[in-house]
ZAMILUM-724490 format. One record per atom (N, C-alpha, C): residue in three letters; atom name; x, y, z. Coordinates in Angstrom, 2 decimals. Layout:
! residues N
+------+------+---------+---------+---------+
| rest | atom |      px |      py |      pz |
+------+------+---------+---------+---------+
|  ALA |   CA |       X |       Y |       Z |
...
+------+------+---------+---------+---------+
This chain:
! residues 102
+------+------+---------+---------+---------+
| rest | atom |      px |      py |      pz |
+------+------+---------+---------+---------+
|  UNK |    N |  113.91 |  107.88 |  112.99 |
|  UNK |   CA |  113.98 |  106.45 |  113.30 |
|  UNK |    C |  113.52 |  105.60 |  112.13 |
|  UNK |    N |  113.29 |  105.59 |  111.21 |
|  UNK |   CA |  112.63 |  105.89 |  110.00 |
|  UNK |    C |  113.94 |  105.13 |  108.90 |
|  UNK |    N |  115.28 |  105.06 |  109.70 |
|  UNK |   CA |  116.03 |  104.93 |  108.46 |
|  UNK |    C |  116.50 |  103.73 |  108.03 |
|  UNK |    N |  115.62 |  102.42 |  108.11 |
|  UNK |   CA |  115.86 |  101.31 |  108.02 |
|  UNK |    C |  114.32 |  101.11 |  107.69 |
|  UNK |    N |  113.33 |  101.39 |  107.30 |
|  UNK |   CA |  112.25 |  101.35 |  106.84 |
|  UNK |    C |  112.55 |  101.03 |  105.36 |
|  UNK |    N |  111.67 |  100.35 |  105.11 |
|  UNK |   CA |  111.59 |  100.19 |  103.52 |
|  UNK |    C |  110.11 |   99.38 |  102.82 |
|  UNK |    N |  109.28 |   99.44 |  101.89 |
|  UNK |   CA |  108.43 |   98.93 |  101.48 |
|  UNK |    C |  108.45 |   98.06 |  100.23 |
|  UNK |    N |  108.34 |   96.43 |  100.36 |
|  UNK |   CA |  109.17 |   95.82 |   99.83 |
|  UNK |    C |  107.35 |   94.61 |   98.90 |
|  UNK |    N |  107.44 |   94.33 |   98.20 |
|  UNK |   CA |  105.98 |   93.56 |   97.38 |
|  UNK |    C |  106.74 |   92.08 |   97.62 |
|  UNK |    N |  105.82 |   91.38 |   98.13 |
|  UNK |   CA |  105.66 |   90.19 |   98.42 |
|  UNK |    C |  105.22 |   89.10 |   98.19 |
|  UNK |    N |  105.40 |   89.32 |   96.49 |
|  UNK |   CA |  104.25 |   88.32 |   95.48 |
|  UNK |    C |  103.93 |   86.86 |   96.26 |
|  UNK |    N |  105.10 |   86.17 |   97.17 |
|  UNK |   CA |  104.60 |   84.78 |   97.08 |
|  UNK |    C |  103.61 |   84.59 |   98.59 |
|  UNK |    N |  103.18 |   86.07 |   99.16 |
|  UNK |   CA |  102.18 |   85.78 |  100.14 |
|  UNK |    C |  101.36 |   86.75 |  100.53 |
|  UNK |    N |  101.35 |   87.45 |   98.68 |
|  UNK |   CA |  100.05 |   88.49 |   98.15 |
|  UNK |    C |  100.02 |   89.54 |   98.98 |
|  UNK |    N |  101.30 |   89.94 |   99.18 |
|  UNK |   CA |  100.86 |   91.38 |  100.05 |
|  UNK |    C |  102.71 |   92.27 |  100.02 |
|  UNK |    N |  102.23 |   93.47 |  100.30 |
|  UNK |   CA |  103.00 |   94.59 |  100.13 |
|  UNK |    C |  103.19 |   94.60 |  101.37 |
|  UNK |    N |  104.69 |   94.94 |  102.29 |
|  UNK |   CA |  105.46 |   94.95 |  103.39 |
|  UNK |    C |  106.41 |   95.81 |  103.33 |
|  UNK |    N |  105.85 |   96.48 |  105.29 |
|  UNK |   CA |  106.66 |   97.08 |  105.59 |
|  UNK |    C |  107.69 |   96.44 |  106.35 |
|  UNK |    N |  109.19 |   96.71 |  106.24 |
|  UNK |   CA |  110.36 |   96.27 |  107.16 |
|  UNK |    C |  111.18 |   97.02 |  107.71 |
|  UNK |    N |  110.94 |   96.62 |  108.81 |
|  UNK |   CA |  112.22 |   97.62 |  109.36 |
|  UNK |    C |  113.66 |   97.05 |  109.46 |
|  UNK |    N |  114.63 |   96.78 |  108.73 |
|  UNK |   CA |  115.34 |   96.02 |  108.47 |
|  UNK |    C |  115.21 |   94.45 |  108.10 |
|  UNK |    N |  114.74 |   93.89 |  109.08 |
|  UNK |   CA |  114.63 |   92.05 |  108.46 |
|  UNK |    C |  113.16 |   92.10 |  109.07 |
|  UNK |    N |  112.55 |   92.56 |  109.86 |
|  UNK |   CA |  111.62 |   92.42 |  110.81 |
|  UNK |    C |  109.94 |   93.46 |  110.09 |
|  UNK |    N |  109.15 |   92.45 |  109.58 |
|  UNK |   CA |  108.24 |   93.05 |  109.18 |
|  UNK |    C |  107.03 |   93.71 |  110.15 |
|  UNK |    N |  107.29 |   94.96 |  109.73 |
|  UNK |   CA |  106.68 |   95.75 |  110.92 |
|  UNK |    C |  104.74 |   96.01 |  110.41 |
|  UNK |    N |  104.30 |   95.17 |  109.21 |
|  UNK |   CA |  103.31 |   95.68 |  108.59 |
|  UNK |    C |  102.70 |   95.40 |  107.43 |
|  UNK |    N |  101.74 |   95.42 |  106.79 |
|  UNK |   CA |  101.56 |   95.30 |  105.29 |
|  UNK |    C |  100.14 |   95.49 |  104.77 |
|  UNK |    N |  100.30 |   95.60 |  103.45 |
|  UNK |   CA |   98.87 |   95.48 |  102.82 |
|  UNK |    C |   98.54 |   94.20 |  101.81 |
|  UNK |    N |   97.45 |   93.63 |  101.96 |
|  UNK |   CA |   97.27 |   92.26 |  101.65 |
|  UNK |    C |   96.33 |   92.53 |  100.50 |
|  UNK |    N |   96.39 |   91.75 |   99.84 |
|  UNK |   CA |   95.48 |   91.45 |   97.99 |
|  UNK |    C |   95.42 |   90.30 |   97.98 |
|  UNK |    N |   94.30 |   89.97 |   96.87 |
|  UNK |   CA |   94.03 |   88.62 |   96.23 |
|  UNK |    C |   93.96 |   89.19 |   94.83 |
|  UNK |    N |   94.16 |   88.08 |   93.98 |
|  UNK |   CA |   93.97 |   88.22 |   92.67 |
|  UNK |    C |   92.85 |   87.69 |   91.69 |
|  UNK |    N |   91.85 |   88.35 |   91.70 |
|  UNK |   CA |   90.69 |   87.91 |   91.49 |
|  UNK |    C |   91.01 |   87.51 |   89.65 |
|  UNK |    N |   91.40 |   88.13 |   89.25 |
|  UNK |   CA |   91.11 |   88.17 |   87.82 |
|  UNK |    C |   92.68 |   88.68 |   87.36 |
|  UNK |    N |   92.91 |   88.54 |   85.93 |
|  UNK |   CA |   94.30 |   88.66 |   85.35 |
|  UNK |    C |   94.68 |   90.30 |   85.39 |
|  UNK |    N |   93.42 |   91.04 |   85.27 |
|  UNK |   CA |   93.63 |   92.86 |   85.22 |
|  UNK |    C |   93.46 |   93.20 |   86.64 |
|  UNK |    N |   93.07 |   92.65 |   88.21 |
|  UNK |   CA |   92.68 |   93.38 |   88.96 |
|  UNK |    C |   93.68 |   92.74 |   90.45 |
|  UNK |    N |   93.54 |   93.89 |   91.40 |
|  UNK |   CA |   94.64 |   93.48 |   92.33 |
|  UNK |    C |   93.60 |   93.84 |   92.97 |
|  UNK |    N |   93.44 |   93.17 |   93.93 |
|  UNK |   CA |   91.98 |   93.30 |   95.14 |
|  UNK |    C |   92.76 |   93.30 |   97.06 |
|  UNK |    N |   92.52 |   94.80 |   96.94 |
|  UNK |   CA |   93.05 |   94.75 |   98.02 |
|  UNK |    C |   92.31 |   94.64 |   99.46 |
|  UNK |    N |   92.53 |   94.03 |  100.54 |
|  UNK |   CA |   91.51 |   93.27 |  101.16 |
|  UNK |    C |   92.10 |   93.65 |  102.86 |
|  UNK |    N |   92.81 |   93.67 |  103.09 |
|  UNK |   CA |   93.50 |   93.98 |  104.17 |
|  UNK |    C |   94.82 |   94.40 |  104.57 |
|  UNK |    N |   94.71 |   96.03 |  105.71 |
|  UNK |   CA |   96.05 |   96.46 |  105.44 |
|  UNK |    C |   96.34 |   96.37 |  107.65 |
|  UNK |    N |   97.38 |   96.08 |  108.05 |
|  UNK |   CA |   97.76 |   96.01 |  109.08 |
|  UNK |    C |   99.50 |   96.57 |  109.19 |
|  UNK |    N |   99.58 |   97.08 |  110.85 |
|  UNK |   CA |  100.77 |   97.79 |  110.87 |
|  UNK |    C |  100.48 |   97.37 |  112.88 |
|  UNK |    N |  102.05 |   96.87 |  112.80 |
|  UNK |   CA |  102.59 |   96.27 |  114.40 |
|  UNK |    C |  102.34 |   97.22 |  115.03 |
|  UNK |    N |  101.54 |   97.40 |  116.41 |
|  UNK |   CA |  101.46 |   98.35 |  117.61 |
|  UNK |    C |  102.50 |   99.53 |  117.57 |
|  UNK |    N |  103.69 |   98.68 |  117.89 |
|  UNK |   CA |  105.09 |   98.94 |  117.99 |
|  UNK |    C |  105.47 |  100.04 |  116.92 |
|  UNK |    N |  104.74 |  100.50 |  115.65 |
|  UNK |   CA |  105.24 |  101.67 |  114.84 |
|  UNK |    C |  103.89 |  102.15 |  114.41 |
|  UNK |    N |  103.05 |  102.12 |  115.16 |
|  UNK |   CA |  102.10 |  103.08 |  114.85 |
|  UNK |    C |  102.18 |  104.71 |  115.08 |
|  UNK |    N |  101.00 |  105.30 |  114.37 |
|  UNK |   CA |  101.83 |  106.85 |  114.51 |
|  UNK |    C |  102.88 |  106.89 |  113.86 |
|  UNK |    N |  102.86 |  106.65 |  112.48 |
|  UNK |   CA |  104.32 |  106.75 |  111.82 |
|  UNK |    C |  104.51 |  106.91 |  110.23 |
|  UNK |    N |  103.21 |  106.66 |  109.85 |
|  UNK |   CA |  102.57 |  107.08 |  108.31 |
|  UNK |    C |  102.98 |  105.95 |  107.64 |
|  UNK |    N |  103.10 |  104.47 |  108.47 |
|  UNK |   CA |  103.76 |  103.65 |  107.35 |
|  UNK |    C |  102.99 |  102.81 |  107.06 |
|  UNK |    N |  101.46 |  102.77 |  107.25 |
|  UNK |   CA |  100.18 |  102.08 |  106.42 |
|  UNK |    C |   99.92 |  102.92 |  105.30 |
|  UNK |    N |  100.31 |  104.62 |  105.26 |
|  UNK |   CA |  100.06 |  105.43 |  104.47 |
|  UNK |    C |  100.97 |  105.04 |  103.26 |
|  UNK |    N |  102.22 |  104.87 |  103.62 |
|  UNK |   CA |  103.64 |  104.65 |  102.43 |
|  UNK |    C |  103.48 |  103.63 |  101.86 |
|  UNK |    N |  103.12 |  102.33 |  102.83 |
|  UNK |   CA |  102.85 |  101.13 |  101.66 |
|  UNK |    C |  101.54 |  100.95 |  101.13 |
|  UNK |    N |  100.91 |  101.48 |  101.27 |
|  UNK |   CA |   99.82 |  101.75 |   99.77 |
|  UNK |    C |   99.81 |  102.43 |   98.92 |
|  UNK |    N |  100.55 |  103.89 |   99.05 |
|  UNK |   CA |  101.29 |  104.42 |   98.20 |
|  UNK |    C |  102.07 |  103.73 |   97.20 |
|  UNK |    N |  102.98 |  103.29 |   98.07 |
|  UNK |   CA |  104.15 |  101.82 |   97.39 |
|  UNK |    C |  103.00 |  101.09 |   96.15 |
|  UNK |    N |  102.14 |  100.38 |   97.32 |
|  UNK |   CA |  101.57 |   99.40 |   96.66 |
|  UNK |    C |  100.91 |   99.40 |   95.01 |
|  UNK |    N |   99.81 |  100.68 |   95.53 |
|  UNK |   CA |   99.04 |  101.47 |   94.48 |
|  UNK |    C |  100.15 |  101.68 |   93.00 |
|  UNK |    N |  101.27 |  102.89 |   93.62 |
|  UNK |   CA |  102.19 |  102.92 |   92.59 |
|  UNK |    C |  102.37 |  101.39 |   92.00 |
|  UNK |    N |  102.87 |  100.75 |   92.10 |
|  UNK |   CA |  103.91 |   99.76 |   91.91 |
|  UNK |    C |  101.96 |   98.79 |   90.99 |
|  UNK |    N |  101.22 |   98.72 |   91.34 |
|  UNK |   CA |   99.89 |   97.92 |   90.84 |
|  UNK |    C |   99.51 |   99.07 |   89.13 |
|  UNK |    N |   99.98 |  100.54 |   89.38 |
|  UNK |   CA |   99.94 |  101.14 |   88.08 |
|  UNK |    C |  100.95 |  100.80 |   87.19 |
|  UNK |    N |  101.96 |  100.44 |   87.74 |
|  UNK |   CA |  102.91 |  100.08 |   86.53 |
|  UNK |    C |  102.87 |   98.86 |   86.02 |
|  UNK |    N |  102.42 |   97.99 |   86.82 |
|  UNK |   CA |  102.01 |   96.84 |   86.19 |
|  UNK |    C |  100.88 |   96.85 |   85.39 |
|  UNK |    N |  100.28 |   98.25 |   84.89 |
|  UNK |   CA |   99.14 |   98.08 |   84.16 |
|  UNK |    C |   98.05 |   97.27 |   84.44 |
|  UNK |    N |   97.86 |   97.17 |   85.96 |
|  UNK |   CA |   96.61 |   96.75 |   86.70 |
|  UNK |    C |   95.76 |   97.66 |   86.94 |
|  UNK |    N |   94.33 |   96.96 |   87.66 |
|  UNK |   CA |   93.76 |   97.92 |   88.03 |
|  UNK |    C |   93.51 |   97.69 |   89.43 |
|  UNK |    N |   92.70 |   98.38 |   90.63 |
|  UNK |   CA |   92.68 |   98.25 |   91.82 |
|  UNK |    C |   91.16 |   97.91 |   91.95 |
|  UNK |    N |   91.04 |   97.12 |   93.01 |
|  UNK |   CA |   89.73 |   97.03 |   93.65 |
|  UNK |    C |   89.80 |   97.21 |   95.59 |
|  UNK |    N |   89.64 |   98.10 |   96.11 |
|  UNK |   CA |   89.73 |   98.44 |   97.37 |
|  UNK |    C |   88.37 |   97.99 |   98.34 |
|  UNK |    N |   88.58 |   96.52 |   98.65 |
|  UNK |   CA |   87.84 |   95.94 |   99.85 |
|  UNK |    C |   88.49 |   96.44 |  101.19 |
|  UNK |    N |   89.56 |   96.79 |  100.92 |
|  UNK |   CA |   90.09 |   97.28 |  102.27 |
|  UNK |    C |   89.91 |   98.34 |  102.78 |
|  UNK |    N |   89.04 |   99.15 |  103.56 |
|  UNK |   CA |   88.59 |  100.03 |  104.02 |
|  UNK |    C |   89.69 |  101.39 |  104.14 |
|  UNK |    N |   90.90 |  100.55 |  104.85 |
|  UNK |   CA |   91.83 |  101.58 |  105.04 |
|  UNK |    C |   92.24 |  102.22 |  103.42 |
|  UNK |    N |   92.55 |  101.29 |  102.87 |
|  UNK |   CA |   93.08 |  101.56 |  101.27 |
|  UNK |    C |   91.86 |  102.28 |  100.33 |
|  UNK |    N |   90.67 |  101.75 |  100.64 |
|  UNK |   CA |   89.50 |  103.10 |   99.98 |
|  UNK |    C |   89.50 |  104.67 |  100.77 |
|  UNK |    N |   89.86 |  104.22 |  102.20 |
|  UNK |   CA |   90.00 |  105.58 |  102.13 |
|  UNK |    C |   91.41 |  106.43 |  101.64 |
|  UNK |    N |   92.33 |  105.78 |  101.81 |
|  UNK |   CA |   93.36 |  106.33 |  101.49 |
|  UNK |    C |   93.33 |  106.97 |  100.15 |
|  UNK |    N |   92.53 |  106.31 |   99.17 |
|  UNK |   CA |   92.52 |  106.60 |   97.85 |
|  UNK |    C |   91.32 |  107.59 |   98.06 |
|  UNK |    N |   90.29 |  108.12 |   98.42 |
|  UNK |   CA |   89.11 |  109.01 |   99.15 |
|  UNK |    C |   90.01 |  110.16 |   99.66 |
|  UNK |    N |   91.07 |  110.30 |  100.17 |
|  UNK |   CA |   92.58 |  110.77 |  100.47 |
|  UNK |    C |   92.74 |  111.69 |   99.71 |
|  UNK |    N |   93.45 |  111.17 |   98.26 |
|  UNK |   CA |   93.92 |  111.28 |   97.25 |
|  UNK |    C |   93.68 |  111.34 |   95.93 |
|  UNK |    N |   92.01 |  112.31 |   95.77 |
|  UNK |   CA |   91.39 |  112.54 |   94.83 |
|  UNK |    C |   92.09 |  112.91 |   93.51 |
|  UNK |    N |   91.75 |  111.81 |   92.23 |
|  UNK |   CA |   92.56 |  111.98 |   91.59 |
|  UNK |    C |   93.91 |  111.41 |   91.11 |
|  UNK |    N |   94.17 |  110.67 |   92.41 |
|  UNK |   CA |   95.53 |  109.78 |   91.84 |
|  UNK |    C |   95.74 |  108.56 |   91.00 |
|  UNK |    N |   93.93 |  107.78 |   91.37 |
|  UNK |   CA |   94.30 |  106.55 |   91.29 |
|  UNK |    C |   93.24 |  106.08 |   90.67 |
|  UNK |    N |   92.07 |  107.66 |   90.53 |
|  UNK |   CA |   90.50 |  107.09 |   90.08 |
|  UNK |    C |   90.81 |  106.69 |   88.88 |
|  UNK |    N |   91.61 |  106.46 |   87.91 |
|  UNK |   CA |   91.69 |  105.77 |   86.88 |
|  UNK |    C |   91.87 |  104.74 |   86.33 |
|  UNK |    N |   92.43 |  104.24 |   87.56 |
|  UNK |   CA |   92.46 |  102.73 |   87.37 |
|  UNK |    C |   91.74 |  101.98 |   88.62 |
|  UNK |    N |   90.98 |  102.77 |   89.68 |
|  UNK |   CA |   90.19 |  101.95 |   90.60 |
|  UNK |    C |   89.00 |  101.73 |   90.01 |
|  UNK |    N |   88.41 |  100.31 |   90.52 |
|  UNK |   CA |   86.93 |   99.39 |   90.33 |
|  UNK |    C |   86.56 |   99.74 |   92.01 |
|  UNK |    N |   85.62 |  100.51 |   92.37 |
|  UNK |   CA |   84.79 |  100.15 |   93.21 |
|  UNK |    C |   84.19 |   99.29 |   93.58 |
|  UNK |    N |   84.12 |   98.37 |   95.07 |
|  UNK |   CA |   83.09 |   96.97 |   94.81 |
|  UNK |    C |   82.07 |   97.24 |   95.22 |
|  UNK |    N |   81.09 |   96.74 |   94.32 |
|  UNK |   CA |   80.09 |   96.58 |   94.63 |
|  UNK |    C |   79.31 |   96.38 |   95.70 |
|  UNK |    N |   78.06 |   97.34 |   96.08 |
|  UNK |   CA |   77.56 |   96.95 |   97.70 |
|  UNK |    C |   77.07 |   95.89 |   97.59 |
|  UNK |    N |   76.99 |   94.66 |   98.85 |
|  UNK |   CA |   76.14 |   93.72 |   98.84 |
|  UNK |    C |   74.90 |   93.69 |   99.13 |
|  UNK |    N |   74.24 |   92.97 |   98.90 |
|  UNK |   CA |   72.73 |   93.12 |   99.20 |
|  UNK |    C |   71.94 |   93.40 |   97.98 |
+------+------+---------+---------+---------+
């Protein structure tokens, strides 16, 4: 069911999307703190396609697509630190950890 899925970057409302044809089923959200860093802050996916690995694909997407731009990552988003906690090795080279508060 899968075959109208696609993960599509959404520069003009800072976030990476999932669609299932026209109908965005999802995404992962960033701010741009600084000219080198993509700060990712929140990732969400519709009821309706959960169970389906597609918070997993668009950070994948995302991540990829933030290395080729010769960025680096900062993961406020819990889901997206772990994902990268995941994937030892893929991405520790260009992730900034944030800092604890306090």
């Amino acid at each position: 069911m899968n075959d109208q899925i696609s993960y599509v970057h959404a520069p003009g409302k800072h976030r990476y999307e999932i669609r299932d044809g026209e109908t965005v089923a999802g995404f992962t959200q960033y701010r741009l703190p600084d000219d080198e860093h993509v700060d990712f802050v929140h990732t969400e996916v519709d009821e309706a396609y959960n169970g389906r690995g597609l918070a997993s694909g668009v950070v994948g997407f995302a991540l990829a697509d933030v290395r080729a731009a010769g960025k680096r990552i900062i993961p406020h988003c819990p889901y997206v630190a772990a994902w990268i906690k995941r994937h030892p090795g893929e991405y520790d080279d260009i992730t900034d950890w944030p800092r604890p508060r306090g």
